[in-house]
C-alpha positions in Angstrom: 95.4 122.3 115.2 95.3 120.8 111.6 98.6 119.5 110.1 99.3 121.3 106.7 98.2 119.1 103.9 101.5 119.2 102.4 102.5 117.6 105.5 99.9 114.7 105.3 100.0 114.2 102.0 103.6 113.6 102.3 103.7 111.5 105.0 100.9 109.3 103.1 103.1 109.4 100.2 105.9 107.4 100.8 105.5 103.6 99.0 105.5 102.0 102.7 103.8 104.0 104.6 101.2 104.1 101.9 101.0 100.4 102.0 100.6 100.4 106.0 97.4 102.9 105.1 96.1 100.3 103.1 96.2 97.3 105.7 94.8 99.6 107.9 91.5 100.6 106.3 90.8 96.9 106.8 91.0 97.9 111.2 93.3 97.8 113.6 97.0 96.0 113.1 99.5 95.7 115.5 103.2 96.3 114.6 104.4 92.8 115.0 101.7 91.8 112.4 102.3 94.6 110.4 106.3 93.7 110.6 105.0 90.3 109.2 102.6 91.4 106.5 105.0 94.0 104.7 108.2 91.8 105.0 110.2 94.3 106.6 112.2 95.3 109.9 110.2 96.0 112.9 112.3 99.1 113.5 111.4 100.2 109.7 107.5 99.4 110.5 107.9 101.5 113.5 109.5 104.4 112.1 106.8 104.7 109.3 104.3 104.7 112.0 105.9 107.1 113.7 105.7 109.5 110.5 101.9 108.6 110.2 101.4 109.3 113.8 102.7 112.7 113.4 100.9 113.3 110.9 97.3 112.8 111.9 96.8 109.9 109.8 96.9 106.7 112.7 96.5 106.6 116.6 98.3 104.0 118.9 96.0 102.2 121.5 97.5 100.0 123.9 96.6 96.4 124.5 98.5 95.3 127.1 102.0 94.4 126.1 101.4 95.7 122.1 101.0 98.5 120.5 97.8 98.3 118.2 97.5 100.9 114.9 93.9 102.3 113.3 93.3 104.6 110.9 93.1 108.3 112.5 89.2 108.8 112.8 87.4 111.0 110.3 86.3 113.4 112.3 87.7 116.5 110.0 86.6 117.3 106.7 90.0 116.7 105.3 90.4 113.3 107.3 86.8 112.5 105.5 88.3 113.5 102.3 91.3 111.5 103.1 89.4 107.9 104.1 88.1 108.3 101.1 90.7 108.9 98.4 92.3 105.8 100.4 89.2 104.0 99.8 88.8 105.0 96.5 92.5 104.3 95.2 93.9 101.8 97.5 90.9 99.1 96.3 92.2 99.7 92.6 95.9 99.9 93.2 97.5 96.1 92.0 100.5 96.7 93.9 98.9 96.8 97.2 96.7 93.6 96.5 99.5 91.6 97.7 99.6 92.8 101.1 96.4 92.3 101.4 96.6 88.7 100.1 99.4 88.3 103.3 97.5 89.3 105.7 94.5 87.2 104.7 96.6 84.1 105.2 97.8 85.5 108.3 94.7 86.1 109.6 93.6 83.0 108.7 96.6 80.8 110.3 96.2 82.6 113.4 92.4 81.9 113.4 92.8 77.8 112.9 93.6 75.7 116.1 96.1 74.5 116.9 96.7 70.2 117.6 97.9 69.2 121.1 100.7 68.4 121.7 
């Protein structure tokens, strides 16, 4: 069953959670990298997930120990319509374009090697 789109639209809403929408177009995140990006408690990363979750927006996959985030698929027309408003205003939004920047480097640092010991 479809949630309302008041419901989604609400849950996407919120300055956080809006900003955890954004990482996420880029593929899947997991929290501890998500905790990292954003700056903020893992707790708070988790309970914004939580409201995404519930909302039809993200799924949870597994991967071994962590918990790995994606964007819901878009297999509805208002999930369709949704990927792309995110798309459309995420790209041009200046406040997210920090984030982004974030997890970049992130991705980046974790990508280098590392010297021996």
């Amino acid at each position: 069953m479809p949630f309302p789109l008041a419901d989604l639209l609400k849950a996407a809403g919120e300055p956080t959670r809006l900003r955890i929408l954004n990482l996420l177009r880029g593929g899947p995140i997991c929290v501890c990298e998500l905790q990292a990006v954003l700056q903020i408690p893992q707790p708070t990363v988790s309970r914004h997930l939580a409201a995404l979750r519930h909302a039809g927006l993200v799924r949870d996959d597994r991967d071994g120990t962590r918990v790995v985030y994606s964007l819901a698929a878009p297999d509805t027309p208002r999930l369709q319509a949704f990927h792309s408003l995110l798309i459309t205003a995420c790209s041009t939004e200046e406040e997210l374009l920090p984030d982004l920047a974030r997890w970049k480097q992130l991705k980046r640092r974790r990508a280098q090697p590392t010297a021996a010991s």
